[in-house]
BAVEXNU-587207 format. One record per residue (C-alpha): chain; x, y, z. Coordinates in pm, whole numbers, plus 50000, padded with zeros to 5 digits. Example, Ala and Ser with C-alpha at 12.3 -4.5 7.8 and 13.67 -1.06 7.14 Angstrom:
<atoms>
 c  east north    up
 A 51230 49550 50780
 A 51367 49894 50714
</atoms>
This chain:
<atoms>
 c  east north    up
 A 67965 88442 24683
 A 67595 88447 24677
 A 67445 88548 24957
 A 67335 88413 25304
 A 67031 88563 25515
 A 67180 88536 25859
 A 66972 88322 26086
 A 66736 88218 25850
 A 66980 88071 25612
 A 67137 87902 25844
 A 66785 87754 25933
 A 66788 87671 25577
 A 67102 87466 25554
 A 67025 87244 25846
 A 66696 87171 25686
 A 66860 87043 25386
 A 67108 86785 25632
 A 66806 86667 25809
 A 66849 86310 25830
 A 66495 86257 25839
 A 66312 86026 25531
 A 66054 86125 25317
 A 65962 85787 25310
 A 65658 85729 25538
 A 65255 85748 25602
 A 65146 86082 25758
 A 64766 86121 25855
 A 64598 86389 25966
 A 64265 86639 25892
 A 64219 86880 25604
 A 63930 87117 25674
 A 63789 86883 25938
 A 63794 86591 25689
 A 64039 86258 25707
 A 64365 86335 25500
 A 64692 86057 25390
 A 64953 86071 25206
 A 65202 85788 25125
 A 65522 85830 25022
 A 65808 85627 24903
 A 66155 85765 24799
 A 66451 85624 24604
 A 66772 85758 24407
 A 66656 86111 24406
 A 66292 85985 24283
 A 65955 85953 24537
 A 65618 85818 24408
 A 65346 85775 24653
 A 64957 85764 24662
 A 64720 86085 24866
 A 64372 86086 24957
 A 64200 86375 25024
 A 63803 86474 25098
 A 63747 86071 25009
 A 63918 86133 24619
 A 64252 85950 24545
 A 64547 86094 24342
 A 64898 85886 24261
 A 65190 86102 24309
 A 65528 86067 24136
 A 65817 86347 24131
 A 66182 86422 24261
 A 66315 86437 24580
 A 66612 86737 24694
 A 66720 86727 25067
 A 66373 86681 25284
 A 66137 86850 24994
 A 65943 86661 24700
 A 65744 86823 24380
 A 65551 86665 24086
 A 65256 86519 23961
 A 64929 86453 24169
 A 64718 86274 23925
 A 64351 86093 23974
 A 64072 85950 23710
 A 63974 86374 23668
 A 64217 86567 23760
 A 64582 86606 23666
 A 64766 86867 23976
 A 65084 86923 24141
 A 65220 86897 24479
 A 65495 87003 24680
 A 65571 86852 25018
 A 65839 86893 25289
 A 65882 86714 25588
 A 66038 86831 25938
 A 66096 86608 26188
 A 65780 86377 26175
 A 65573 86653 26038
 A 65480 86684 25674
 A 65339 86992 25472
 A 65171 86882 25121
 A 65053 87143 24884
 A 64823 87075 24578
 A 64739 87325 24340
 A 64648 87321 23962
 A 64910 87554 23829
 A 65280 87515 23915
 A 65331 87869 23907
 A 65409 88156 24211
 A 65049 88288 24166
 A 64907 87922 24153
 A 65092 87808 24470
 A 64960 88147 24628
 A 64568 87957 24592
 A 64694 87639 24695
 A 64557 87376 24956
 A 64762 87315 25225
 A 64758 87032 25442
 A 65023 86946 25800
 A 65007 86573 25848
 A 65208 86378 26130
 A 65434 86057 26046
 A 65265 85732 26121
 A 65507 85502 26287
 A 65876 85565 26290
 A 66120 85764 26064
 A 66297 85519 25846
 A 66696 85553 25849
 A 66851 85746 25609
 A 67027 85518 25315
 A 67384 85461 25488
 A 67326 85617 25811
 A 67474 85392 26005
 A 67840 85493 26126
 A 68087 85232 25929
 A 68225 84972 26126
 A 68614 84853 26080
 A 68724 84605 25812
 A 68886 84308 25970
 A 69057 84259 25614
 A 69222 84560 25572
 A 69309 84719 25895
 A 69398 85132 25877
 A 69785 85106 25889
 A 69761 85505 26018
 A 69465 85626 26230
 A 69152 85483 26273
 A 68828 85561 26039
 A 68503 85685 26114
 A 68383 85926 26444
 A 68518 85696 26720
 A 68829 85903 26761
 A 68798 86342 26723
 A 68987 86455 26540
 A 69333 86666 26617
 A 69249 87012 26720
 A 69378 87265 26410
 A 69547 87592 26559
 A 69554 87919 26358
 A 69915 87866 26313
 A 69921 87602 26074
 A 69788 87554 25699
 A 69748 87961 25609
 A 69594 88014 25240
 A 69851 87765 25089
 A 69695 87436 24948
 A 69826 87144 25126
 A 69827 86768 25024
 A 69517 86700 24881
 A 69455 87052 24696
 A 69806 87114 24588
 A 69712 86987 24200
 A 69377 87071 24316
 A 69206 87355 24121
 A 69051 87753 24206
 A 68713 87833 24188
 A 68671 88174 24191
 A 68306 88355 24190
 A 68213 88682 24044
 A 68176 88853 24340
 A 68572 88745 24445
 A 68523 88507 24684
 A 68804 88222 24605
 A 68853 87824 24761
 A 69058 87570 24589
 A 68931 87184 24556
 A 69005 86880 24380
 A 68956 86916 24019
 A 68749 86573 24054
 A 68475 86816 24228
 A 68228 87023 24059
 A 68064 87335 24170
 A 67721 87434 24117
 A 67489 87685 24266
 A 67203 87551 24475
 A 66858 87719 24407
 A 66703 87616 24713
 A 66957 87840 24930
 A 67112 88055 24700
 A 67445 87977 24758
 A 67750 87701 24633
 A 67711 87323 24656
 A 68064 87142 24606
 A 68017 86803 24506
 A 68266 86524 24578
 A 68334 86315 24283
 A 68231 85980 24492
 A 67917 86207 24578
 A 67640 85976 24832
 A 67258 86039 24827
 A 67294 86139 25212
 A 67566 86415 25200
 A 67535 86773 25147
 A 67818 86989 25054
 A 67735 87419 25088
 A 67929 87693 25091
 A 67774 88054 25145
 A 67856 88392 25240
 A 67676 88727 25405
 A 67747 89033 25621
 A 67846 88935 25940
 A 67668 89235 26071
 A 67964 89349 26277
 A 68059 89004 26419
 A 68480 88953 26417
 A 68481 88610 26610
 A 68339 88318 26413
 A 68370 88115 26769
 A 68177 88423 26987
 A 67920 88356 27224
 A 67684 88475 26994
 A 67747 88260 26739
 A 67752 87967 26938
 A 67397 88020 27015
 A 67293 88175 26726
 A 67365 87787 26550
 A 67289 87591 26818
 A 66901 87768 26838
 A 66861 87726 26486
 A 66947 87340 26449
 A 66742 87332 26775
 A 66408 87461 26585
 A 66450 87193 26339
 A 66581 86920 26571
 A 66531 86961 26930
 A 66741 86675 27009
 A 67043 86754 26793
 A 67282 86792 27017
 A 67652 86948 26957
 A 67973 86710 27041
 A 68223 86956 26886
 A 68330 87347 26877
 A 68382 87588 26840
 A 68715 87438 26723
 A 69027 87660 26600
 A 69094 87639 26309
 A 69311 87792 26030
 A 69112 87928 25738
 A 69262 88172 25439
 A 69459 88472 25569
 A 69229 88483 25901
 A 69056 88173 26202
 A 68815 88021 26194
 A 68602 87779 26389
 A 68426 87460 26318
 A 68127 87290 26508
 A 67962 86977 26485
 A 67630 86836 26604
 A 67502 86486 26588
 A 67139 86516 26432
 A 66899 86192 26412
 A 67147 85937 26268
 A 67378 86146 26076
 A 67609 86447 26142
 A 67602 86812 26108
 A 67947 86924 26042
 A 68030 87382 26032
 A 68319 87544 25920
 A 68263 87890 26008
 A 68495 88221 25942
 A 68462 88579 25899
 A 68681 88752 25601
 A 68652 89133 25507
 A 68360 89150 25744
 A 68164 88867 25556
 A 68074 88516 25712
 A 68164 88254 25505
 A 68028 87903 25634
 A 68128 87569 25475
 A 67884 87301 25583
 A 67852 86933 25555
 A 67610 86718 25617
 A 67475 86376 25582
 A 67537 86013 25724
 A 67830 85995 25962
 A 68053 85755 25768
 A 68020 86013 25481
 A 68066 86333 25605
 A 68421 86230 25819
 A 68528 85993 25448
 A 68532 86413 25335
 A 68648 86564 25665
 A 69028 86624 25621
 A 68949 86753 25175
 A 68683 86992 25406
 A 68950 87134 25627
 A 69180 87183 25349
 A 68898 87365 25145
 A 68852 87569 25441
 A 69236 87646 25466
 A 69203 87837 25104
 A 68948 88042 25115
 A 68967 88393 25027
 A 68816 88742 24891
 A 68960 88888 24611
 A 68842 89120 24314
 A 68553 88953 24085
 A 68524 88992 23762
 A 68444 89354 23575
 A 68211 89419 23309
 A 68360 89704 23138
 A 67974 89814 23018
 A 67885 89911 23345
 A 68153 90114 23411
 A 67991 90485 23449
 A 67767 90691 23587
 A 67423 90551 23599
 A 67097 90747 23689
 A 66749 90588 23801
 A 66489 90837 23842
 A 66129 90772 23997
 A 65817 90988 24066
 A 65522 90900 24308
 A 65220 91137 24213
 A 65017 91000 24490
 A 65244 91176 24741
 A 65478 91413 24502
 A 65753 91249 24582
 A 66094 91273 24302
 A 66343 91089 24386
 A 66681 91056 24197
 A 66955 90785 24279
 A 67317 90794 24099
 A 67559 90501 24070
 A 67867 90545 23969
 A 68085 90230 23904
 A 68430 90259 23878
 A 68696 90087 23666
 A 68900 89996 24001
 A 68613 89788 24125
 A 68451 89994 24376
 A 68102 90239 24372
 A 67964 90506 24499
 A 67584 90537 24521
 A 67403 90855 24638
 A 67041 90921 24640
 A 66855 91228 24630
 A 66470 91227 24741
 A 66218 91525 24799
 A 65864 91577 24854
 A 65612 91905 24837
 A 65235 91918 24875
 A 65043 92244 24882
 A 64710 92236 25096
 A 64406 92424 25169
 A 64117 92448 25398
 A 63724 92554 25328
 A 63405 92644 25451
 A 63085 92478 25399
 A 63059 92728 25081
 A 63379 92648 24913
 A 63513 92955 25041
 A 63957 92929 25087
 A 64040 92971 25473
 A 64379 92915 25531
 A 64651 92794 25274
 A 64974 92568 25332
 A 65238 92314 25223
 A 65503 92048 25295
 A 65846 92008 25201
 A 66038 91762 25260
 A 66373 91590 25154
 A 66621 91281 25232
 A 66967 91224 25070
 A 67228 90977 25160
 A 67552 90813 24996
 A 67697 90453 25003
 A 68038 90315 24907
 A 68144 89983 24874
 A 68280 89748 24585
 A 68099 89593 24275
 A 68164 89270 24015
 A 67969 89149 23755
 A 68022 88837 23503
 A 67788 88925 23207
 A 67463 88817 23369
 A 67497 88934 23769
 A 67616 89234 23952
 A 67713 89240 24334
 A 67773 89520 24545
 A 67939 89506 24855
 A 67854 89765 25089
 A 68112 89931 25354
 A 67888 89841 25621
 A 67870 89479 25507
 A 67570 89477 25330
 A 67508 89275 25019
 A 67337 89298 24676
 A 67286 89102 24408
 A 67073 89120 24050
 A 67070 89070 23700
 A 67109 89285 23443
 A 67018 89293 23079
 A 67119 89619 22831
 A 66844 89802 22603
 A 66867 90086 22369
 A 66601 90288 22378
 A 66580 90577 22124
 A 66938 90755 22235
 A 66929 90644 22538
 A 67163 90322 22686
 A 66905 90181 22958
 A 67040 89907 23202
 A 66758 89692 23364
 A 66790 89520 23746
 A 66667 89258 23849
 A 66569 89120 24181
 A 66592 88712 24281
 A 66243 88579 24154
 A 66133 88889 23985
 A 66024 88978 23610
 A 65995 89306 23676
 A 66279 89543 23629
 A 66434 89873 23760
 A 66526 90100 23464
 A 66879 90302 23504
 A 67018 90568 23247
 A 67384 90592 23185
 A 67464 90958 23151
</atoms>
């Protein structure tokens, strides 16, 4: 599965369960000048109206978790905007190109919420129906629920995902869900969002996956505060009314937490397979998160890391070579994926400068020079589906890029590609 940046991503996923609304007034000064911006969401969409150095602009664009974008248009000027809000602060960006170098220029503006928060749409916990009472166990968070031990469940579907289906990601990691579900990746973090086929505006569904930098117990002390200081940042009063919890998940435990954020609920399955932490994370109203809660567990029960998919053109020996003149540096890398799934990647890199010292008349005193050289070798194992490779260090380290093929002349060049960048690395097969 793609992967997750440790603390940061984690700070990432709570931002998109914030229960807090875009909706609102925030006022505040831009370069010592009065600054507001109204905004106003609904089903997905937000239109609003800013006003800025005494000029006002009509906004309209899409909404995604506590972040909008679109069109900031006045009598002369047609811009863009992006704005996300944390807590009852707001950042709004304007620029006149929607591009990475345009947003580099842009004007940026922190505002504060006028008034209060409004609640998020179905927030409120659901209460009982009279008319149809639960002939089984009561509904919604008024009762926990019954503490999972690592004994029961394993990697074998139970009720709800036994004519479920498998979803099964390049890089091997494996869950089974209902086949009403569909699984896309999310942009903003990288990573999976599952979504339920009776989906709500106020739930958020992620799965995501990362080293877990030499961590064993998903319920450690470490962990524990590692989570509870980042929902902290974004919530200081979110406070945590579950976990760590044990739980089965796949061949191995895990543990889930939950913390009750603004109105809503933070809900974390957490577990640590093949030295990788694989979290499963919902979030949204109460009454929507715990309608999901026992499809979640049972999710959580399959996961798994397998072998990904192959492409058979990578398989080889692969050579990138690069020169720095500025410091004479040569410096040769080989990759050698394997048929079997794994790689081994060595690097070779050396340096030599000659130097010399004069006189006031040009005249050679002393001669010299530098040598120097670094080498090193990684193992771990690779997949690729046709348009990504992953590598999976030993140490727990993970990469991922895409890759396009080029002929050029004789020579079979593959090209990498970093997240976000046009710019790629050039490799030789040999």
């Amino acid at each position: 599965m793609p992967p997750l940046g440790s603390a940061s991503a984690i700070a990432i996923l709570v931002a998109l369960s914030a229960q807090t609304s875009v909706t609102g007034t925030f006022e505040g000064r831009y370069i010592n000048e009065p600054a507001k911006v109204v905004l106003q969401e609904a089903q997905g969409k937000v239109t609003g109206t800013a006003n800025f150095f005494g000029f006002n602009y009509k906004l309209s664009g899409t909404k995604s978790g506590t972040s909008a974008k679109g069109s900031m248009i006045s009598a002369d000027e047609n811009l863009v905007f992006r704005a996300s809000v944390k807590g009852d602060q707001l950042t709004f960006e304007y620029t006149d190109e929607d591009s990475a170098s345009g947003w580099s220029d842009a004007d940026k503006a922190t505002l504060s919420r006028v008034g209060k928060a409004p609640a998020s749409s179905g927030a409120a916990p659901s209460k009982p129906n009279a008319s149809k009472p639960s002939a089984s166990k009561p509904t919604g968070p008024s009762k926990p629920p019954k503490k999972q031990t690592g004994s029961t469940g394993g990697s074998k579907p139970i009720s709800l995902l036994a004519n479920g289906k498998e979803h099964v990601h390049p890089s091997g990691g494996r869950f089974r869900l209902p086949k009403s579900w569909k699984v896309v990746n999310n942009e903003q973090t990288g990573g999976l969002e599952l979504i339920p086929d009776s989906k709500r505006d106020s739930l958020k569904i992620l799965m995501m996956s990362d080293s877990a930098q030499g961590e064993t117990n998903p319920a450690s002390a470490e962990v524990q505060s590692l989570l509870d200081q980042q929902i902290a940042q974004l919530d200081p009063n979110a406070q945590r009314i579950e976990g760590p919890t044990k739980i089965q998940a796949g061949a191995g435990s895990g543990a889930a937490y939950a913390w009750k954020a603004g109105t809503g609920v933070i809900r974390v399955y957490l577990t640590i397979i093949k030295g990788r932490a694989t979290i499963l994370l919902a979030a949204g109203a109460t009454n929507s998160v715990s309608a999901h809660e026992k499809t979640l567990r049972e999710i959580f029960t399959t996961l798994g890391w397998g072998q990904g998919k192959l492409d058979s053109r990578l398989v080889g020996r692969w050579l990138q070579y690069t020169y720095v003149q500025a410091t004479g540096r040569e410096t040769k890398t080989f990759a050698t994926l394997k048929g079997d799934g794994t790689f081994v990647l060595t690097s070779d890199s050396e340096s030599s400068s000659n130097m010399q010292g004069t006189n006031q008349y040009g005249d050679v005193l002393w001669t010299g020079g530098t040598y120097n050289r670094q080498s090193g070798t990684h193992k771990g194992s690779w997949s690729a589906d046709g348009n990504a490779l992953y590598l999976t260090f030993e140490d727990g380290g993970f990469e991922q890029f895409a890759y396009r093929f080029e002929q050029q002349g004789t020579a079979f060049v593959m090209k990498l590609f970093k997240s976000g960048s046009n710019k790629g690395v050039e490799w030789s097969k040999l």
